[in-house]
C-alpha positions as CSV (number, residue, x, y, z in Angstrom):
1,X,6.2,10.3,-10.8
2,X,3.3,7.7,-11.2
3,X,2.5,9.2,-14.4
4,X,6.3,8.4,-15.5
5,X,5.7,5.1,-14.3
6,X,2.3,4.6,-16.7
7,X,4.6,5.8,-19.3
8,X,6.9,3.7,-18.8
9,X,5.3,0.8,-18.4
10,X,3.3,0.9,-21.5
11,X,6.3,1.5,-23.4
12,X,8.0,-2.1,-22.3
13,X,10.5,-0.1,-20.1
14,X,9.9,-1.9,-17.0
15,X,13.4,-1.2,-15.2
16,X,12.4,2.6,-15.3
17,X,9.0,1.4,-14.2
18,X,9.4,0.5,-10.9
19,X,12.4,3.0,-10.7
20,X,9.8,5.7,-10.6
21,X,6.9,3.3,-9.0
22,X,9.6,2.8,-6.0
23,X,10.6,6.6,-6.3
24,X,6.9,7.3,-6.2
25,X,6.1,5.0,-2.9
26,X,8.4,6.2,-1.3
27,X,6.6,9.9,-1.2
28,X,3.3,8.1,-0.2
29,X,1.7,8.4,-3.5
30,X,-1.7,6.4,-2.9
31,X,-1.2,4.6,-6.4
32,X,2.4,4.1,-5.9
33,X,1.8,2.2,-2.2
34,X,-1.0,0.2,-3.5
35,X,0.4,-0.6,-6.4
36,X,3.6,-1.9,-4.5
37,X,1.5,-3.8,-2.2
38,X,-0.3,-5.8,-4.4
39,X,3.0,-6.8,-5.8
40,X,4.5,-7.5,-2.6
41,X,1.6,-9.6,-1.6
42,X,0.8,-11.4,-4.5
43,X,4.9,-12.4,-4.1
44,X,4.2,-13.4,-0.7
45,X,6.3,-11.0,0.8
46,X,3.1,-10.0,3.6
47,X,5.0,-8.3,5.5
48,X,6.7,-5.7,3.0
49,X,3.3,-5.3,1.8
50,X,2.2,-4.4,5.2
51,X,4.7,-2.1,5.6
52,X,3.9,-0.5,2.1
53,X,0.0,0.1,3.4
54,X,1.0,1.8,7.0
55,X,3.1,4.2,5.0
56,X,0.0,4.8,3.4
57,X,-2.5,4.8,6.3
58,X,-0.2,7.0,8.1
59,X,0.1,9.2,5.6
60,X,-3.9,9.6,6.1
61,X,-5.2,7.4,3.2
62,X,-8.3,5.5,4.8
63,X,-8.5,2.6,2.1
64,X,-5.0,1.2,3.0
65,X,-6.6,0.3,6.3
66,X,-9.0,-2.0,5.3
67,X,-6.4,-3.5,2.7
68,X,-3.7,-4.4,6.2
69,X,-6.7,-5.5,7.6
70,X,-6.5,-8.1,4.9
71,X,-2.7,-8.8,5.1
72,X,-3.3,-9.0,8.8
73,X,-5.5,-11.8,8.4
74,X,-3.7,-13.9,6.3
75,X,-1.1,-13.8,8.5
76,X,-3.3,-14.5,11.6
77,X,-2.7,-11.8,13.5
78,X,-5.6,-10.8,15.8
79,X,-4.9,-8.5,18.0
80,X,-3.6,-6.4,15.0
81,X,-7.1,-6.6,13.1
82,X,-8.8,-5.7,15.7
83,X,-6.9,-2.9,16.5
84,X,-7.1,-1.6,13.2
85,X,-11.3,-2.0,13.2
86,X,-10.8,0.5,15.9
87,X,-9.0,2.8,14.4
88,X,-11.4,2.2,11.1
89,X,-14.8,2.9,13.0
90,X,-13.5,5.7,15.0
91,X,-11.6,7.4,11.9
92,X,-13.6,10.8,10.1
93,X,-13.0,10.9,6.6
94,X,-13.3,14.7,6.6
95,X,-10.4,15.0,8.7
């Protein structure tokens, strides 16, 4: 799926694009979520983005915690940060 989306992005299709970029989140591809965070963020839409990266940390992909740690402090919330640096320290990798 994310290489249809590559595909179709370089080729100027962009409806199909994020067809298969959406398609692709949706099955917790890493790219796909992060991908569809960054746009949601940069649009300001913080907490779709947010919601884009706990897919993805629940799905066991250890970078999308330190990106809603981010997200969580632009939108000043705490208790959720630190919460999440918990979960960070105490997380293995290998696992």
């Amino acid at each position: 799926m994310c290489s249809l989306t590559f595909l179709y992005k370089r080729s100027g299709q962009l409806d199909k694009h994020e067809l298969w970029l959406q398609r692709a989140g949706h099955v917790r591809h890493p790219f796909a979520i992060f991908e569809l965070d960054i746009r949601t963020e940069n649009s300001g839409q913080l907490d779709a983005a947010r919601n884009w990266l706990e897919q993805s940390w629940e799905s066991g992909y250890e970078l999308a915690g330190r990106h809603l740690m981010r997200i969580a402090h632009k939108q000043r919330d705490g208790a959720y940060v630190q919460q999440l640096a918990k979960m960070i320290s105490t997380s293995d990798p290998n696992e």
